[in-house]
Structure formats: structure tokens, C-alpha cells
PDB file of N, CA, C and O in Angstrom:
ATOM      1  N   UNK A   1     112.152 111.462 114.772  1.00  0.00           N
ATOM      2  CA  UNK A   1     110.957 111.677 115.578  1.00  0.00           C
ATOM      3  C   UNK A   1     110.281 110.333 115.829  1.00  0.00           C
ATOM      4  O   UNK A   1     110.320 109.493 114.930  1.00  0.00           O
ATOM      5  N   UNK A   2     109.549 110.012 117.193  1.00  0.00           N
ATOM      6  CA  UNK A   2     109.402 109.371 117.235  1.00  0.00           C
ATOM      7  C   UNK A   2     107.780 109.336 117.316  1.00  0.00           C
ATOM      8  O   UNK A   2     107.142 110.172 117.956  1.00  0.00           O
ATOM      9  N   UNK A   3     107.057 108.028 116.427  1.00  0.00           N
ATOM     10  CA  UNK A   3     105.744 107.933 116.191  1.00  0.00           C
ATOM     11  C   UNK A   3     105.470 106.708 115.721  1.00  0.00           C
ATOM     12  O   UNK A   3     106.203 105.821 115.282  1.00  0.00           O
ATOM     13  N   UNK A   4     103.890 106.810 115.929  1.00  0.00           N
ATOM     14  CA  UNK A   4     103.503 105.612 115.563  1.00  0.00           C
ATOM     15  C   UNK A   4     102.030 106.010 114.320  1.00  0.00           C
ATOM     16  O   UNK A   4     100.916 106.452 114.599  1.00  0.00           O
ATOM     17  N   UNK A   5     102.588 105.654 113.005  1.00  0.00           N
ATOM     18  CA  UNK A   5     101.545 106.353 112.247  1.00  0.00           C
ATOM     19  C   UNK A   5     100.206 105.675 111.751  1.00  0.00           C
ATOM     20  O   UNK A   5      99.317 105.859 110.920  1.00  0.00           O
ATOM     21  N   UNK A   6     100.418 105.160 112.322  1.00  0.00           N
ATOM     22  CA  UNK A   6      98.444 104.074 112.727  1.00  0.00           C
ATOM     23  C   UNK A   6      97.929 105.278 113.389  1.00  0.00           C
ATOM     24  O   UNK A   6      97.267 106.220 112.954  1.00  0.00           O
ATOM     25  N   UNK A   7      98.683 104.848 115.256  1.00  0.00           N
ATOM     26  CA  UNK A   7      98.112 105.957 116.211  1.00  0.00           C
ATOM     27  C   UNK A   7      97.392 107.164 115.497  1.00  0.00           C
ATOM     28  O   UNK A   7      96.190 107.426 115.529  1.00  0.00           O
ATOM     29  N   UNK A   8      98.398 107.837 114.849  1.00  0.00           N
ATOM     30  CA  UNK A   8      98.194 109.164 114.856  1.00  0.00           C
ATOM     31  C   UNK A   8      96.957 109.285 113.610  1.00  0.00           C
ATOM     32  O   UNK A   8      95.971 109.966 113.896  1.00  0.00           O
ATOM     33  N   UNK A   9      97.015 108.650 112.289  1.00  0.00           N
ATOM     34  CA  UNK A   9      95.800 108.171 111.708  1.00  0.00           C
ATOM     35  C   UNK A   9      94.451 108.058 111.975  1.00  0.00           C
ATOM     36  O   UNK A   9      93.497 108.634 111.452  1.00  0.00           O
ATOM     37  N   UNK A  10      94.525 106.776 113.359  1.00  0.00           N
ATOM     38  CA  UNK A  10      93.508 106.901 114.015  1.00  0.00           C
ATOM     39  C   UNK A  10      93.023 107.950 114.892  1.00  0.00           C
ATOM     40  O   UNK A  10      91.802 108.051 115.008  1.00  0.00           O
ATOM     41  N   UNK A  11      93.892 108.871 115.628  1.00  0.00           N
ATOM     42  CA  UNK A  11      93.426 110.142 116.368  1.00  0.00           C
ATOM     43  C   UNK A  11      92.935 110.994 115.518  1.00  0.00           C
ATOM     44  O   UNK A  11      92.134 111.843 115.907  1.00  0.00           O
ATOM     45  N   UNK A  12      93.325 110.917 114.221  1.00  0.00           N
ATOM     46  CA  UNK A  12      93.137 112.018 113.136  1.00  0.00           C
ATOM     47  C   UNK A  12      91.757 112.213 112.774  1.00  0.00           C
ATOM     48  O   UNK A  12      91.022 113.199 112.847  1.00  0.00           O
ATOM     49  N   UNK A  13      91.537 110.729 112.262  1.00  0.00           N
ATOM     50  CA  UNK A  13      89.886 110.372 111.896  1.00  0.00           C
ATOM     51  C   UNK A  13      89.570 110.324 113.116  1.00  0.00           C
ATOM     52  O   UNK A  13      88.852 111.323 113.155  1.00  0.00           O
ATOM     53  N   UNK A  14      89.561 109.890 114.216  1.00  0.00           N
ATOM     54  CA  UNK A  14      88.396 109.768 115.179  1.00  0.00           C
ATOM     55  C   UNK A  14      88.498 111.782 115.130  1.00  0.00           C
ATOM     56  O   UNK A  14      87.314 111.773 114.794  1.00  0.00           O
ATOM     57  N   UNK A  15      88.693 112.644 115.152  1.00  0.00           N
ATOM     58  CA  UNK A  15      88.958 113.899 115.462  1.00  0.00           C
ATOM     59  C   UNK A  15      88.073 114.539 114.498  1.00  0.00           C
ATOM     60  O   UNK A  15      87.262 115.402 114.833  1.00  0.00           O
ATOM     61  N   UNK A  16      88.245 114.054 113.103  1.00  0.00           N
ATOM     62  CA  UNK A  16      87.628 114.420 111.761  1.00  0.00           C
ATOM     63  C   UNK A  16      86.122 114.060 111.760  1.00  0.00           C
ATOM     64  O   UNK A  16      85.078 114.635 111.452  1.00  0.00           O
ATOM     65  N   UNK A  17      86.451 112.957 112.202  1.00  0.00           N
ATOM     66  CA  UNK A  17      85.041 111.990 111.393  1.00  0.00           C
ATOM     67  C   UNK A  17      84.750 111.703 110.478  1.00  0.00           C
ATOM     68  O   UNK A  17      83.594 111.609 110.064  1.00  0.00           O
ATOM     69  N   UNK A  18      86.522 111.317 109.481  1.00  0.00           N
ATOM     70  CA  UNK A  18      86.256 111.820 107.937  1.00  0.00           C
ATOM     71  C   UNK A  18      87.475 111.149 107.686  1.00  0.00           C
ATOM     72  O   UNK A  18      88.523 111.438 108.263  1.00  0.00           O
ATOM     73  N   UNK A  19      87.319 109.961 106.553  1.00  0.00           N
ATOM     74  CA  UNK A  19      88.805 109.508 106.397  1.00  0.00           C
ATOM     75  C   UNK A  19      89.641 110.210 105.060  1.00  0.00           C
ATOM     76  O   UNK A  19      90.591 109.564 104.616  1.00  0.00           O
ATOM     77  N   UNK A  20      89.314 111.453 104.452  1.00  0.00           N
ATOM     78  CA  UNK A  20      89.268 112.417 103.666  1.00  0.00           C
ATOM     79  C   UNK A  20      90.201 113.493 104.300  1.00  0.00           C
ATOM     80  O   UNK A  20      91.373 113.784 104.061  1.00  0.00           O
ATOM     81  N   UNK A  21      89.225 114.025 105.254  1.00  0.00           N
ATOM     82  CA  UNK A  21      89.697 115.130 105.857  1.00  0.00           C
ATOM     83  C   UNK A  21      91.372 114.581 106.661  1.00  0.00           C
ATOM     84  O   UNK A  21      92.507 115.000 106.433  1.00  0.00           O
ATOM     85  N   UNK A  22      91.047 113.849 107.323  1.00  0.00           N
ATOM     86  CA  UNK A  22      91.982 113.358 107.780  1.00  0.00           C
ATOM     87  C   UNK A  22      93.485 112.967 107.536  1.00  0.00           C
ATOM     88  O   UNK A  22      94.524 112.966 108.197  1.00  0.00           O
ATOM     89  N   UNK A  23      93.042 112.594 106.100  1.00  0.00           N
ATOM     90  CA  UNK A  23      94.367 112.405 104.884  1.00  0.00           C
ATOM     91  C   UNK A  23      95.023 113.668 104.626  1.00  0.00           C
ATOM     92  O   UNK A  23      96.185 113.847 104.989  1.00  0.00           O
ATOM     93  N   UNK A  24      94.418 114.469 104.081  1.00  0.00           N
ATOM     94  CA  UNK A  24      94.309 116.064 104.201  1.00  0.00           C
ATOM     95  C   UNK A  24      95.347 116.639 104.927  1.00  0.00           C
ATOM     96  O   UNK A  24      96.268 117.284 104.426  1.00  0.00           O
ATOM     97  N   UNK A  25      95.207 116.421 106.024  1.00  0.00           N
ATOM     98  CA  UNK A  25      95.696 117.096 107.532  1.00  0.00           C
ATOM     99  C   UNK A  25      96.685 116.260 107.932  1.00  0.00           C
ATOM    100  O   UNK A  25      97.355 116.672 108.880  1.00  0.00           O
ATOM    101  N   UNK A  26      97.029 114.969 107.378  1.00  0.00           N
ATOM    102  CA  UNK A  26      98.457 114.249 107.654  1.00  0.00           C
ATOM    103  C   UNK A  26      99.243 114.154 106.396  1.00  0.00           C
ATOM    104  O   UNK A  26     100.145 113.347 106.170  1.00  0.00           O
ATOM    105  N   UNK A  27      98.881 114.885 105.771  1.00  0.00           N
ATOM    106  CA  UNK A  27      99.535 114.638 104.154  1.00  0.00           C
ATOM    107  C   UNK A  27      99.596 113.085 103.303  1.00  0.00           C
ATOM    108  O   UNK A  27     100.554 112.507 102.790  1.00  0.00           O
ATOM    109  N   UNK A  28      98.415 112.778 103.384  1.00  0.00           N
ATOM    110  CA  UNK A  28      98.459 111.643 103.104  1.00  0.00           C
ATOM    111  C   UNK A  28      97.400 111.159 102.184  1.00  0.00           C
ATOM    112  O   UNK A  28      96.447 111.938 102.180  1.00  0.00           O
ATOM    113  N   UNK A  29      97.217 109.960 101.268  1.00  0.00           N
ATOM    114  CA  UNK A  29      96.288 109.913 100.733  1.00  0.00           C
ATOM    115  C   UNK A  29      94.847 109.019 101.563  1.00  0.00           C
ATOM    116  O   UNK A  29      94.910 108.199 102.479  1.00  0.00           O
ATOM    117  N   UNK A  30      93.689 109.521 100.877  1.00  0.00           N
ATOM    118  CA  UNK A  30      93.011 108.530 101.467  1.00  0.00           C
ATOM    119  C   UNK A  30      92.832 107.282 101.527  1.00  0.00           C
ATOM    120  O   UNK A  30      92.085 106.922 102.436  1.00  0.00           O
ATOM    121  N   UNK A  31      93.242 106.517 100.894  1.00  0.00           N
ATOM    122  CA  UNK A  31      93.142 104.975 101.015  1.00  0.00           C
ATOM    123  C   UNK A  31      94.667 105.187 101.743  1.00  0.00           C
ATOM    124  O   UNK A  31      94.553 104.244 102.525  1.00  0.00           O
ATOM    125  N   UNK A  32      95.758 105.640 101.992  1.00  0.00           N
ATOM    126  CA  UNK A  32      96.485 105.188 102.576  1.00  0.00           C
ATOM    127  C   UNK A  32      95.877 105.489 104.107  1.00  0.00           C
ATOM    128  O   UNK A  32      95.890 104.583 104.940  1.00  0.00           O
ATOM    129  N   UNK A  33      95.502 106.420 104.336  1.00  0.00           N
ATOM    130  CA  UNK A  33      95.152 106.268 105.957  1.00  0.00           C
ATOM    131  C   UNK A  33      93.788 105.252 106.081  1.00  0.00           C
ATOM    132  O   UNK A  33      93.454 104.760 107.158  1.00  0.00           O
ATOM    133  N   UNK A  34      93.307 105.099 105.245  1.00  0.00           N
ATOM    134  CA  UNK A  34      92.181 103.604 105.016  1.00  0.00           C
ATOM    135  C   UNK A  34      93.239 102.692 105.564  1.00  0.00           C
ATOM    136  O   UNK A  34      93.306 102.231 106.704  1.00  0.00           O
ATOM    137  N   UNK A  35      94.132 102.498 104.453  1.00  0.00           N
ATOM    138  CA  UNK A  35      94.576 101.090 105.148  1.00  0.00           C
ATOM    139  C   UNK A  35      95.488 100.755 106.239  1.00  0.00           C
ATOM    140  O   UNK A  35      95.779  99.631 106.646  1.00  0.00           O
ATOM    141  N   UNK A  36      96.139 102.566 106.899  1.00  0.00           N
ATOM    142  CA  UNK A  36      96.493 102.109 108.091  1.00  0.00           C
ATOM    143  C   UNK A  36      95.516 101.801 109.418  1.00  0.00           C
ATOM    144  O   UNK A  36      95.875 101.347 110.505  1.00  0.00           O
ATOM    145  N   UNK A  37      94.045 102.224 108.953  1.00  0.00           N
ATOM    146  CA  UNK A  37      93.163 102.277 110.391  1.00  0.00           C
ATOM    147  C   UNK A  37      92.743 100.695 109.821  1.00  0.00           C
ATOM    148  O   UNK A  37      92.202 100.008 110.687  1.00  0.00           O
ATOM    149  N   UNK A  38      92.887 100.174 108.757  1.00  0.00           N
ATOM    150  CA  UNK A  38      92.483  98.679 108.538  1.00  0.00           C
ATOM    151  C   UNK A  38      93.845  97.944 109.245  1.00  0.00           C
ATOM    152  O   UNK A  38      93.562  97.511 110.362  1.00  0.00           O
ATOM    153  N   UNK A  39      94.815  97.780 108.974  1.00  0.00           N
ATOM    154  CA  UNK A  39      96.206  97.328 109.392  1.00  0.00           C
ATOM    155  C   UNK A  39      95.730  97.467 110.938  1.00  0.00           C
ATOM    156  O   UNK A  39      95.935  96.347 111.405  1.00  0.00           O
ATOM    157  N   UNK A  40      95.157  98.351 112.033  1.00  0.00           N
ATOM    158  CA  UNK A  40      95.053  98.810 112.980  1.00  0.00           C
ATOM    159  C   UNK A  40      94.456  98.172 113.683  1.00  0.00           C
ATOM    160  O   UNK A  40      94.800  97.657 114.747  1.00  0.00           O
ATOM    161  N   UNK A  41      92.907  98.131 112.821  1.00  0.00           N
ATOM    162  CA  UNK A  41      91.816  97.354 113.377  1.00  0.00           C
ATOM    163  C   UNK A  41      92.078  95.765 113.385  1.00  0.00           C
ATOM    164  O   UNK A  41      91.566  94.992 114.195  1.00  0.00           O
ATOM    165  N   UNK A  42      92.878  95.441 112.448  1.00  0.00           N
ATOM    166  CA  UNK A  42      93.383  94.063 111.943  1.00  0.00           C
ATOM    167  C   UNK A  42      94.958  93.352 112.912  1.00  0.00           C
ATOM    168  O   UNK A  42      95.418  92.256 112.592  1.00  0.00           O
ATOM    169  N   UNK A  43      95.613  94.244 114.122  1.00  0.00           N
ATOM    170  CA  UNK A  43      96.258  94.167 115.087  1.00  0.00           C
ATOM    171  C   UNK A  43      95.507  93.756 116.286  1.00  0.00           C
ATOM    172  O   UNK A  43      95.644  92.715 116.929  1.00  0.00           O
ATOM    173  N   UNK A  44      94.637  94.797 116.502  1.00  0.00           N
ATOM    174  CA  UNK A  44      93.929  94.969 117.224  1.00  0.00           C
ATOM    175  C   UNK A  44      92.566  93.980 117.443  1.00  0.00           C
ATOM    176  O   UNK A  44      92.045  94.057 118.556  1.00  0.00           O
ATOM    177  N   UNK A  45      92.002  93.127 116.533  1.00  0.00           N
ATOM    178  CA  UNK A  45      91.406  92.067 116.200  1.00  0.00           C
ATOM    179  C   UNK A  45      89.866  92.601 116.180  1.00  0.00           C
ATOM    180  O   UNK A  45      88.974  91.837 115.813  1.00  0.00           O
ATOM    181  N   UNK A  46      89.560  94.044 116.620  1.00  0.00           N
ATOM    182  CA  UNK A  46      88.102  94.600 116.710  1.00  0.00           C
ATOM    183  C   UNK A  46      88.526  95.875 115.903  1.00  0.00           C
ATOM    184  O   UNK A  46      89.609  96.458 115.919  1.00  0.00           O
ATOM    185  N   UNK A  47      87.198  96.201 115.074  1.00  0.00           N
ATOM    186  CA  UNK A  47      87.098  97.190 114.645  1.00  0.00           C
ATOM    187  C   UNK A  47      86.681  98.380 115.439  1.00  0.00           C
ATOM    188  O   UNK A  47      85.835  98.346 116.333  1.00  0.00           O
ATOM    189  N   UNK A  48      87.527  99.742 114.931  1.00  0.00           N
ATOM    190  CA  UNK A  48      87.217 100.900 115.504  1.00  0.00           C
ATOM    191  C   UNK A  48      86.361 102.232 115.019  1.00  0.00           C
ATOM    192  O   UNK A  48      86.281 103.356 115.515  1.00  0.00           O
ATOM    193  N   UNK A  49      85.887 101.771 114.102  1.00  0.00           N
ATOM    194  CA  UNK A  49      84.939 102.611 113.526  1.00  0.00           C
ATOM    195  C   UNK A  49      83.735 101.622 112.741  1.00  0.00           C
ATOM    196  O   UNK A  49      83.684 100.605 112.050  1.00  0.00           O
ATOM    197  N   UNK A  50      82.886 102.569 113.297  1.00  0.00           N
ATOM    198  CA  UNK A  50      81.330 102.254 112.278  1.00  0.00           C
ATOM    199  C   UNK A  50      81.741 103.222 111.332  1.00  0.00           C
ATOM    200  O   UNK A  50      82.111 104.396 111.347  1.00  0.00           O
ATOM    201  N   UNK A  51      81.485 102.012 110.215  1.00  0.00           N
ATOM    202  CA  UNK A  51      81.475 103.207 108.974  1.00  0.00           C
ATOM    203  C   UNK A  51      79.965 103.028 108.291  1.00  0.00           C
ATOM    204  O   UNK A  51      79.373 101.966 108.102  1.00  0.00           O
ATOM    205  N   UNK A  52      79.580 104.186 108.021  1.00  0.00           N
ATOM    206  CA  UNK A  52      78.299 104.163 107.165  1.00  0.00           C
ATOM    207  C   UNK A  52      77.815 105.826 106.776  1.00  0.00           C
ATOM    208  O   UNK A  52      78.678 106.436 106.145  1.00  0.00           O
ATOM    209  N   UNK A  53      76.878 106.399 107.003  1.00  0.00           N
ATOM    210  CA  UNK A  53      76.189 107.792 106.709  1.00  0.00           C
ATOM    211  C   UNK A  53      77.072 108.589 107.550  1.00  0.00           C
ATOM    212  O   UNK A  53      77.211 109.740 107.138  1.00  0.00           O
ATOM    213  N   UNK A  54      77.692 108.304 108.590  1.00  0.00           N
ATOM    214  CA  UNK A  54      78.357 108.711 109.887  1.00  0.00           C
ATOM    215  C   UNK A  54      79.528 107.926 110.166  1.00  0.00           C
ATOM    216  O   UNK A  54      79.547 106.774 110.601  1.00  0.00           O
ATOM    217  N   UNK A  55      80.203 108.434 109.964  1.00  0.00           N
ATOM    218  CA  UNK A  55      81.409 107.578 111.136  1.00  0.00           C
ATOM    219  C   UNK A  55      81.732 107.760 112.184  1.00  0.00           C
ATOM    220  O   UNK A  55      82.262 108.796 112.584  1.00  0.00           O
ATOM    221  N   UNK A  56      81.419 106.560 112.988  1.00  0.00           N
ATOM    222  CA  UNK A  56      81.902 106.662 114.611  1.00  0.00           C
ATOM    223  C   UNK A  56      82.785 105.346 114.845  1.00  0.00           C
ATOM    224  O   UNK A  56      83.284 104.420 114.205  1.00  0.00           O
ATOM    225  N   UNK A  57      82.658 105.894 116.334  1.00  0.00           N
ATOM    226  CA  UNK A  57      83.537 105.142 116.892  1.00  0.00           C
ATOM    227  C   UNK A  57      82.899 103.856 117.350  1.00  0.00           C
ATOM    228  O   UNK A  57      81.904 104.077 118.041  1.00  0.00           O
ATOM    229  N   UNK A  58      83.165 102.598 117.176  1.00  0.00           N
ATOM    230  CA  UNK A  58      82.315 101.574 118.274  1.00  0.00           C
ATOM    231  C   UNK A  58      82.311 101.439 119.200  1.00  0.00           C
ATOM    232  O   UNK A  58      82.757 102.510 119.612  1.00  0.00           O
ATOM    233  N   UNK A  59      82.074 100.700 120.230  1.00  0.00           N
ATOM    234  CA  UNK A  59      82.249 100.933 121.404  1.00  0.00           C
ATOM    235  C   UNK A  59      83.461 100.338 121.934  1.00  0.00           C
ATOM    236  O   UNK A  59      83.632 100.563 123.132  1.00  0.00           O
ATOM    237  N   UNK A  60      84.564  99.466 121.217  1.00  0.00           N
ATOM    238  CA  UNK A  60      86.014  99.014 121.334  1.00  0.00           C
ATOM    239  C   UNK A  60      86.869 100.454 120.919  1.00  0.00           C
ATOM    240  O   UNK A  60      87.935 100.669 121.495  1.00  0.00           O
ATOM    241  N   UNK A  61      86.403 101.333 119.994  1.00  0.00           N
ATOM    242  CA  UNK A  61      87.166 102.422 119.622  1.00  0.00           C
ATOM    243  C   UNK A  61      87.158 103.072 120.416  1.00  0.00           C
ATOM    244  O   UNK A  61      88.163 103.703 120.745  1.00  0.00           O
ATOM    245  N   UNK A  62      85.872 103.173 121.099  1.00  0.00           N
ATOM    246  CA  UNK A  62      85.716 104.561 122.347  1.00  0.00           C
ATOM    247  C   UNK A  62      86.698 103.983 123.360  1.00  0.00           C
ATOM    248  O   UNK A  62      87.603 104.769 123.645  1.00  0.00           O
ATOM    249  N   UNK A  63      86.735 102.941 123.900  1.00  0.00           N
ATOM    250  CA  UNK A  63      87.888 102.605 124.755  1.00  0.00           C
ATOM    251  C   UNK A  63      89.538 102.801 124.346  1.00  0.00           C
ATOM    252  O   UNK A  63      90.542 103.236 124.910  1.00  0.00           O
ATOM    253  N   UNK A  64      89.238 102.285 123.184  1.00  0.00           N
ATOM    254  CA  UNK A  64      90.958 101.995 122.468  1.00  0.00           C
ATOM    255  C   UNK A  64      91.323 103.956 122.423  1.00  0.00           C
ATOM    256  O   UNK A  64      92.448 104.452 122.478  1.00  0.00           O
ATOM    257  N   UNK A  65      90.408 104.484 122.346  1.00  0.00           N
ATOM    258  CA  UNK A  65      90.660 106.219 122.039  1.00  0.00           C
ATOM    259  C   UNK A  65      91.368 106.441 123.553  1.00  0.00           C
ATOM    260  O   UNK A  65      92.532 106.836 123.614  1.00  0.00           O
ATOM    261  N   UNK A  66      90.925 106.281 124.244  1.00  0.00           N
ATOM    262  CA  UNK A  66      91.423 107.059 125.952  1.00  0.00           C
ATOM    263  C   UNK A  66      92.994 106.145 125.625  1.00  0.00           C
ATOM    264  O   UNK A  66      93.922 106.955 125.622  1.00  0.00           O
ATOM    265  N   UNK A  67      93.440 104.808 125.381  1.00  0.00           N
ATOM    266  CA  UNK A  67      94.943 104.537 125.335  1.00  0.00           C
ATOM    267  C   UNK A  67      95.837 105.077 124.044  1.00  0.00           C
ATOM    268  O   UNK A  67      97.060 105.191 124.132  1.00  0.00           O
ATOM    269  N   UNK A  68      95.198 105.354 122.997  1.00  0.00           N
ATOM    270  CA  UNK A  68      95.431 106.125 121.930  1.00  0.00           C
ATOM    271  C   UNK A  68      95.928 107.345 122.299  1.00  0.00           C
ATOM    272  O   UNK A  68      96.921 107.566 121.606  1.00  0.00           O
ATOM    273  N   UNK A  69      95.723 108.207 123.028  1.00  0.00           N
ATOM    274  CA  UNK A  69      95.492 109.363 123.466  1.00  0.00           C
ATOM    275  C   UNK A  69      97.095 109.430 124.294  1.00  0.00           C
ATOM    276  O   UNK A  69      98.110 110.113 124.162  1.00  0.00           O
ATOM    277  N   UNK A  70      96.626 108.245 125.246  1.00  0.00           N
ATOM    278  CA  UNK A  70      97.828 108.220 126.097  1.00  0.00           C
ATOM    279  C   UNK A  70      99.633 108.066 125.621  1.00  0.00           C
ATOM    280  O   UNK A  70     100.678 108.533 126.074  1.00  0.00           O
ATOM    281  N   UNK A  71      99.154 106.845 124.094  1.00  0.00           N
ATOM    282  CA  UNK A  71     100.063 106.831 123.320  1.00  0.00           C
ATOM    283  C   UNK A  71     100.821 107.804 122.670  1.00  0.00           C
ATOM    284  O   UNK A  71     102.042 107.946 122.606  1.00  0.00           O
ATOM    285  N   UNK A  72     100.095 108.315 122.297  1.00  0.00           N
ATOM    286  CA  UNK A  72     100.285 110.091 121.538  1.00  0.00           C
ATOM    287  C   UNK A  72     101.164 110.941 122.173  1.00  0.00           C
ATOM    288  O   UNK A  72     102.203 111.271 121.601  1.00  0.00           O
ATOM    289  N   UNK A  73     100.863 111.385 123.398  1.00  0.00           N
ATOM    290  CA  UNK A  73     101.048 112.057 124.520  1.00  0.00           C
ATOM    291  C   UNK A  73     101.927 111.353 124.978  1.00  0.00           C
ATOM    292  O   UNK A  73     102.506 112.137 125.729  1.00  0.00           O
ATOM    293  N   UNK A  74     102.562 110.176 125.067  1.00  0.00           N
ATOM    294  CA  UNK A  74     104.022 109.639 125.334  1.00  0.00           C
ATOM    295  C   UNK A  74     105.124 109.954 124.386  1.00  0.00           C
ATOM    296  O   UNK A  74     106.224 110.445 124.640  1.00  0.00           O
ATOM    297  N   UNK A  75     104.665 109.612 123.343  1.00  0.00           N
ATOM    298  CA  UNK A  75     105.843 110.278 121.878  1.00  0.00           C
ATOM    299  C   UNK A  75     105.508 111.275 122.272  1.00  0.00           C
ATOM    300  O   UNK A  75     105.842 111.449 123.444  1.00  0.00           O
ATOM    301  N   UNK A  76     104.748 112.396 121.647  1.00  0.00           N
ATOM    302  CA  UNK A  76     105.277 113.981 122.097  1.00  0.00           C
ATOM    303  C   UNK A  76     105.984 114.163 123.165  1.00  0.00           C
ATOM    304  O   UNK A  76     107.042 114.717 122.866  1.00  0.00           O
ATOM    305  N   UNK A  77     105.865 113.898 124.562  1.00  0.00           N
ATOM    306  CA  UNK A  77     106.544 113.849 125.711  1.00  0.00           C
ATOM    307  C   UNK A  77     108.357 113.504 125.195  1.00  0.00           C
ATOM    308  O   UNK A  77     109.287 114.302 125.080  1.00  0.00           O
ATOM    309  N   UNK A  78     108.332 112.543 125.054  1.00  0.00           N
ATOM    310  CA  UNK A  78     109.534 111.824 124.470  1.00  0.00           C
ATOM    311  C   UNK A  78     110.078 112.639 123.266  1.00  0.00           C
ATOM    312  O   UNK A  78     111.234 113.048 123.377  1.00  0.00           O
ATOM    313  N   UNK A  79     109.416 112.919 122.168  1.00  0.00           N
ATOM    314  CA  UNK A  79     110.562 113.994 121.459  1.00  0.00           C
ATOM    315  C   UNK A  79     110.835 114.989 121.949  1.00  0.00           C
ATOM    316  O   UNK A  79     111.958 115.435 121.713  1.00  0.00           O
ATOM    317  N   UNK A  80     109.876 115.786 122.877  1.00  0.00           N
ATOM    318  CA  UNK A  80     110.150 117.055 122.862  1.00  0.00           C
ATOM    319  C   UNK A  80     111.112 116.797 124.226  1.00  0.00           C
ATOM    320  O   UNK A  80     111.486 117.885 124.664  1.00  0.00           O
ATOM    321  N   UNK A  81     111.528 115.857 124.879  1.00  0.00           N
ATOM    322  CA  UNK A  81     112.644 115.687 125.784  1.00  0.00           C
ATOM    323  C   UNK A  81     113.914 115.740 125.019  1.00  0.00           C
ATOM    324  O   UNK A  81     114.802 116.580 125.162  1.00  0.00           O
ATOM    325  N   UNK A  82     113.897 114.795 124.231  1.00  0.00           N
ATOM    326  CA  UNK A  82     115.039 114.594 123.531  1.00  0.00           C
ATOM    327  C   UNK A  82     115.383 115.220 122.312  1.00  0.00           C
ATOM    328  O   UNK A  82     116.442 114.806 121.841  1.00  0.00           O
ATOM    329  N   UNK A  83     114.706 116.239 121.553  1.00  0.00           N
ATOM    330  CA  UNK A  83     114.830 117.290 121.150  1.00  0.00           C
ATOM    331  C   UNK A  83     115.676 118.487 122.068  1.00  0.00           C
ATOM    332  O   UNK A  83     116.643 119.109 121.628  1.00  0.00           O
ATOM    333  N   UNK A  84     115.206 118.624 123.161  1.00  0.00           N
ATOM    334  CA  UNK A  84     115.281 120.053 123.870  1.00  0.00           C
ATOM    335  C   UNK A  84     117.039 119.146 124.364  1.00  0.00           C
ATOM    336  O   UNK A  84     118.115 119.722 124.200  1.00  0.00           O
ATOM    337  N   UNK A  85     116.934 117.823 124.901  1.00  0.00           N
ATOM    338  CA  UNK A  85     118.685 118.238 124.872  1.00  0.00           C
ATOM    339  C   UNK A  85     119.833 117.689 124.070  1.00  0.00           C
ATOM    340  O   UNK A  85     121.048 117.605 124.252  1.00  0.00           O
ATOM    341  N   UNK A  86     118.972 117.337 123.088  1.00  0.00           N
ATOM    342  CA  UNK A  86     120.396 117.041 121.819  1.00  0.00           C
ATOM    343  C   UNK A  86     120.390 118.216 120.780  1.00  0.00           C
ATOM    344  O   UNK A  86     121.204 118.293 119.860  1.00  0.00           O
ATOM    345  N   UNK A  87     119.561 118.968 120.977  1.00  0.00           N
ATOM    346  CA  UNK A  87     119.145 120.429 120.454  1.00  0.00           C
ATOM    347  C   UNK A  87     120.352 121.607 120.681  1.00  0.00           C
ATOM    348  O   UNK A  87     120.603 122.584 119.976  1.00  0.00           O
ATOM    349  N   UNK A  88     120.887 121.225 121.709  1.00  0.00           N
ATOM    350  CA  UNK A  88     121.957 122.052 122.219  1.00  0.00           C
ATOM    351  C   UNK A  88     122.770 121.796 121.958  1.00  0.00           C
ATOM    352  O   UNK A  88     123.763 122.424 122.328  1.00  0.00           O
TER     353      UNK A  88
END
């Protein structure tokens, strides 16, 4: 399968609002999806979340979210092509 497990990390928590919940729901621990949205932010050279009482998005995350999105939605596209005909 094909993925990118930053991406999907980061869609997770921005979705959650919770780097807990988020772990949760990817089977994962929490400092490990900590340190893939750090690894992320640290590619990426801007951070994508305010963290504090609330976690949001900054205003580089709110952008980086709409190509995130797009990313996502290319792998799914892409397995479920190549699933459906090596499947047969």
C-alpha cells in the first residue's frame, strides 16, 4: 500500500485536535505520531500546529492542509487502482 505516514498523522491530528486521539485511531503511540508531525514540521521548515490549551492549525498548516488533503486522495486513488487490477 501505498502512503505517506507523516501525511496521514498530520490529517489525523489536524481532524482530532488531539495528538492522543489521533495515535489511537492510527494504532500508534503518542510520541510516535509527536515525532512524525515534528519530522514534518522539520521538512517542511514551518510549523503546523499551535500547540497550547487548544491545538490548531497555524496559518502555514491551514494552507499545507488543502495539499495534504490532495496528497491523501492521490494514494487512495492509486491503491485502489492498483488493487482493483492486480486483485484479479
Amino acid at each position: 500500500m501505498l502512503e505517506d505516514s507523516k501525511i496521514r498523522a498530520f490529517l489525523e491530528v489536524e481532524k482530532e485536535r488531539n495528538f492522543t486521539k489521533a495515535a489511537k485511531t492510527l494504532g500508534l503511540t503518542q510520541p510516535a505520531v509527536s515525532t512524525q508531525i515534528s519530522a514534518l514540521e522539520e521538512s517542511l521548515g514551518f510549523e503546523l500546529f499551535q500547540r497550547g490549551r487548544e491545538l490548531r492549525l497555524t496559518p502555514s498548516g491551514e494552507v499545507f492542509l488543502a495539499y495534504a488533503r490532495r496528497i491523501q486522495q492521490a494514494y487512495d486513488l492509486t491503491n485502489e487502482a492498483f488493487n482493483n487490477v492486480f486483485a484479479k
